[in-house]
C-alpha angles and dihedrals in degrees: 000000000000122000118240105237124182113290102242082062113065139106095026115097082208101043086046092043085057100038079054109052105014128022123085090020110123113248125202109172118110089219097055087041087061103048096045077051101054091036086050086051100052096038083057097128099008133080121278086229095056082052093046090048090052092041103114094041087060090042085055100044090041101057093249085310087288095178087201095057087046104053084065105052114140120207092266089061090044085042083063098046095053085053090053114113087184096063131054096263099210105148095206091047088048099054098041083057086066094034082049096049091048095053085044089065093041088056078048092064103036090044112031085246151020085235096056100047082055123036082044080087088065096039078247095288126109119247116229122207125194109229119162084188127040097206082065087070124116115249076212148358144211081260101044082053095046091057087038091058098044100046084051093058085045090051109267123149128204099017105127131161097272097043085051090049095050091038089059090043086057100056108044094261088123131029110230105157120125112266090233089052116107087226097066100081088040103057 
């Protein structure tokens, strides 16, 4: 018998792989927090499923999205990036991935730790919402402006609302599963 998965997933063996194994789990390592956010910054205005399918190209041309080798990319290296057809080229994308990983490494600093600056929105525990329907889910919420707030005063650039919200639904900050998925209890 088939499993019922959220609704925004199906009928892609990629976006179902993902909504599987991955959406929706919390996440607490600083390294997979940075690259769903980098991957949430650059798909601002296009499809999840255009960045997913792009997924391992950005992995390759962003040295495994190593936040401490990005935030020291030169303009040769951006240069690079903006040639990649494997990659969304956005300029402006490119370089906030480096202006993002700079101001990572900073909350690092400040926090101990990307994860608990950011999942202290939350009290470190994920929320977890009841939709029968997915397409009954916020694009954003009073929390995902209040981060995104507060990461814009810290520098960051492309965090919106929307990309927040999407960014907390990722990894696992927010529980956003259908409550009919068979991924809802186990997230």
């Amino acid at each position: 018998m088939k499993k019922h998965k959220c609704g925004w997933c199906v009928g892609d063996d990629l976006y179902e792989a993902y909504h599987d194994k991955e959406w929706g789990k919390p996440i607490y390592d600083d390294a997979a927090l940075f690259e769903f956010l980098i991957l949430e910054t650059f798909q601002a205005g296009l499809s999840w499923i255009t960045i997913l399918r792009k997924r391992e190209n950005f992995r390759t041309a962003f040295d495994d999205f190593d936040y401490k080798k990005i935030a020291n990319y030169k303009e040769d290296k951006l240069e690079e990036l903006r040639n990649d057809a494997g990659i969304i080229r956005n300029k402006l994308k490119i370089k906030s991935a480096v202006t993002n990983a700079q101001n990572f490494l900073k909350i690092q600093e400040e926090f101990g730790s990307f994860s608990k600056y950011i999942w202290a929105f939350v009290d470190g525990k994920p929320i977890k919402n009841n939709w029968t329907n997915y397409k009954d889910t916020p694009a954003n919420t009073p929390l995902s402006d209040a981060v995104s707030k507060d990461l814009k005063k810290r520098g960051f650039k492309f965090v919106g609302s929307t990309v927040i919200y999407a960014h907390m639904q990722a990894t696992g900050m927010i529980n956003d599963h259908e409550i009919g998925c068979f991924r809802y209890n186990e997230v």
